[in-house]
N, C-alpha and C positions, 0 to 999 in steps of 0.2 A: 315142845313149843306150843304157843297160842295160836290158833289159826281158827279162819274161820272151814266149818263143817255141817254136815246135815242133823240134823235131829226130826228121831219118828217119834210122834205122839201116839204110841198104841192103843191110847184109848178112841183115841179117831179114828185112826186106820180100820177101815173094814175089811181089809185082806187080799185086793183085788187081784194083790202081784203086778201093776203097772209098771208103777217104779223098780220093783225087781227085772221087769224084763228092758225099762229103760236106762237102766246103769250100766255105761259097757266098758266099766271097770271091774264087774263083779262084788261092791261095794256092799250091796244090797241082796240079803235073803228073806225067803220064807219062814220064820220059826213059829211053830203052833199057830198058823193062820195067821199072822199078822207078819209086817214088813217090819226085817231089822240090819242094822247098820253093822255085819260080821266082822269088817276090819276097819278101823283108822284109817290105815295107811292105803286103802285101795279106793278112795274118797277122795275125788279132786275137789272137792270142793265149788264147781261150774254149777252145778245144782239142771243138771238136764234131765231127775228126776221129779222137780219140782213143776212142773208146769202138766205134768200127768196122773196127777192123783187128784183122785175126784173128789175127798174129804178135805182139801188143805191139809194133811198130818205133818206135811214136812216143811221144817222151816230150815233157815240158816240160824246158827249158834256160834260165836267166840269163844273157846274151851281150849284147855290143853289137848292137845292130839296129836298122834303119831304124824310124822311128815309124808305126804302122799309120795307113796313108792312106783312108780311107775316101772320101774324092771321087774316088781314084783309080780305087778298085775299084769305084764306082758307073759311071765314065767307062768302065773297062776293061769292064765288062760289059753295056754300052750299045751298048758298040762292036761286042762280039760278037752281040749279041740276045737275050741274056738275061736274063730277073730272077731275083735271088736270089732262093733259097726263104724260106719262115719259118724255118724250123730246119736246121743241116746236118746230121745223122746221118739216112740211107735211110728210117728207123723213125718218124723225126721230124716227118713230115705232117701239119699238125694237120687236123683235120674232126671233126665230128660226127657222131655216131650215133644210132639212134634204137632202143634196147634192146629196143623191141616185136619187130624186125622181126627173122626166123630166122634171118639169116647176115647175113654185113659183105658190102659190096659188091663187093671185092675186095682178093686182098695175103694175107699170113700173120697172123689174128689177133692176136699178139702184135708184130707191127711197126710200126705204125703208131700216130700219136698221134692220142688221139681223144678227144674229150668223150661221158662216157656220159650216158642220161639214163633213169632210173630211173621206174618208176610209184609214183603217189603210195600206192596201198595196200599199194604192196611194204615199206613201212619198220611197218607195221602189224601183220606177220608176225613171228611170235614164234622165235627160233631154236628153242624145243621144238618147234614141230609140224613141221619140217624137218628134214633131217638136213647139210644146209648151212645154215653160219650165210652172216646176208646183208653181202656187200660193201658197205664204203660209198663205195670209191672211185669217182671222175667225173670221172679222166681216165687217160689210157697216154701217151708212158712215167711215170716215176715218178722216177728217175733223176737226179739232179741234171746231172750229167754226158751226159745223153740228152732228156731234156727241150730241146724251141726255147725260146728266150729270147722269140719273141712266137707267141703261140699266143690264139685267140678266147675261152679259157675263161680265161683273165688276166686277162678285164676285170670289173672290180669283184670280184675274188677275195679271199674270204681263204685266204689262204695259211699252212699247215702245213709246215715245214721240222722232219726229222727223223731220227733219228741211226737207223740200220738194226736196232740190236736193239731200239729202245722196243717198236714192235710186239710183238715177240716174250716182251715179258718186261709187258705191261702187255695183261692178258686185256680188255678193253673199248676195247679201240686204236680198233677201225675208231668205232665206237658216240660215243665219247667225242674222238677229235680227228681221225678222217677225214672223218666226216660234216659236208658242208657247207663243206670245205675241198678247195683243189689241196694236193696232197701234192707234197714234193719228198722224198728220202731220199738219204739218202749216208754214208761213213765214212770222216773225215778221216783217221784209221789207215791203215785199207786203198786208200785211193784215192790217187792221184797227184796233187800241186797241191793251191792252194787254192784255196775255193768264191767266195771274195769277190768277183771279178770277173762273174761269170758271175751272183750272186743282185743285186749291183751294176744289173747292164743291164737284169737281170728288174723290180725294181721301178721304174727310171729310165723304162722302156720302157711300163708297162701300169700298169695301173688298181686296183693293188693297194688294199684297204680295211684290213687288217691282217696283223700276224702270228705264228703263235706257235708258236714251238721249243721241239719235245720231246728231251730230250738225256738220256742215260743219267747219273748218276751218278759215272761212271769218270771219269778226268781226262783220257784223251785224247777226251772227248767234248766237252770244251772250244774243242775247235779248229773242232765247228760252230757252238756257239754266238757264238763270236768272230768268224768268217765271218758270220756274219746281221747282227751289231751293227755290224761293219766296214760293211754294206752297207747297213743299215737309214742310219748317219750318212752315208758318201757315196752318197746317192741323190740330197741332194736335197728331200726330200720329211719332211712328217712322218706319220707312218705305226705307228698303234698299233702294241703288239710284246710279248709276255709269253714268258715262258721257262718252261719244265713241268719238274722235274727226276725221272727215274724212279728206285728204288734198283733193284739187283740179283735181290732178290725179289719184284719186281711191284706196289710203291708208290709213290705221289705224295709226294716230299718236300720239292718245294720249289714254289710256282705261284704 
C-alpha cells in the first residue's frame, strides 16, 4: 500500500539517537552511527520523531509500505520489556504539576509535558496590578507536532486547536480561548505534513468534550481548519466543534 511514512537522510543525520529514543514504536534504530528506519510496519506514520532531531533528517515521504502493524509492535516490545511511553518526543512526559510548589521536580522546565494547575484566586488578579499579565495555559507542550497523542489532561478536555499567529494578533487570546481549554497550535504553512492524522488519534483516543478552532483569516490558515474537520468526521465520535475566524487586525469575523 501507498502511505505516508518517515524517511532518514543519513547524510544529515549526525547520530544523536533522539529520534531512536523518541519512537515508542521501536520504528527506529541505530545502525553504524546513524538513525534508521528497521521496519515498515512499526511506523505509524504520526512523525513524534520529527520534532527531535536537531538536523532536520527526517521528513515525511508517500511510498509503497508495509501497513503499520500495531500488534506487532505491542508483541515486539513485550518481547523486549518494554512499554511504550504515552508520547514519543523526550519533552512529551506527561504529569502533573502542582503550580504552588517552587521548582518542578526535575528535567529542563520547558521539556516536559505537564498539566499546570493554577489557584483559584490567581484568575482574580487584575493584569493592572501586575506587570505580568496571567497565563491561562494548563498544559506543555503546546505543539501540535510535540504534544502525546494521550496525555491525562485529554480527559474530558475542551480542546482549542489554533493556528500560531491568532495569539499574536488577538490581544485577549489567553483570557477569551485558552482559558479552560488544552491548546494545541501549529502552521500548516510552516510545518511539514498534515495535522489530520495525529488530531484523528487525539480525539479517537480521549475524552474530548469539544472543539474549537481559532484560524487566522489568510487562506493558507485553512489547511488547519480542514485538518480538524478531517478529524473531527473521521474520529468517530460526535463532538461539538465551532471555528473562530481572526482578521489581520485583531478582530473576530467569523464565530
Amino acid at each position: 500500500m501507498v502511505r505516508k511514512i518517515i524517511s532518514i537522510d543519513a547524510e544529515t543525520c549526525n547520530g544523536c539517537g533522539l529520534c531512536a529514543e523518541a519512537c515508542h514504536e521501536g520504528a527506529i534504530g541505530m545502525v553504524n552511527g546513524k538513525a534508521t528506519l528497521l521496519r515498515d510496519d512499526y511506523c505509524d506514520g504520526l512523525g513524534d520523531c520529527l520534532p527531535v532531531c536537531p538536523t532536520n533528517a527526517i521528513s515525511f515521504v508517500e511510498r509503497e509500505a508495509a501497513e503499520y502493524d500495531e500488534a506487532a509492535v505491542k508483541a515486539n516490545m513485550k518481547k523486549a520489556g518494554k512499554t511504550p511511553p504515552v508520547g514519543g518526543c523526550p519533552g512529551s512526559n506527561a504529569h502533573a504539576i502542582n503550580r504552588e510548589a517552587d521548582t518542578l521536580a526535575c528535567g529542563c522546565p520547558g521539556s516536559q509535558s505537564r498539566e499546570i494547575q493554577r489557584k483559584e484566586k490567581d484568575s482574580a488578579v487584575a493584569p493592572s496590578t501586575s506587570h505580568d499579565a496571567l497565563s491561562q495555559l494548563s498544559q506543555w507542550p503546546v505543539q501540535i507536532k510535540l504534544v502525546p497523542i494521550n496525555a491525562p489532561y485529554f480527559k474530558d478536555a475542551r480542546l482549542l486547536i489554533a493556528a500560531d499567529c491568532t495569539a499574536y494578533a488577538y490581544g485577549n487570546f489567553h483570557e477569551q480561548f485558552i482559558k479552560n481549554h488544552i491548546t494545541l497550535i501549529g502552521c500548516p504553512k510552516l510545518d511539514e505534513g498534515d495535522y489530520t492524522e495525529k488530531l484523528t488519534a487525539i480525539l479517537q483516543q480521549n475524552d474530548i468534550k469539544s472543539v474549537t478552532v481559532v484560524r487566522m483569516e489568510v487562506p493558507c490558515c485553512g489547511g488547519l481548519s480542514n485538518a480538524a474537520m478531517n478529524a473531527i468526521q473521521g474520529c468517530g465520535k460526535m463532538i461539538p466543534w465551532q471555528i473562530v475566524t481572526i482578521s489581520t487586525d485583531g478582530k473576530i469575523i467569523d464565530e
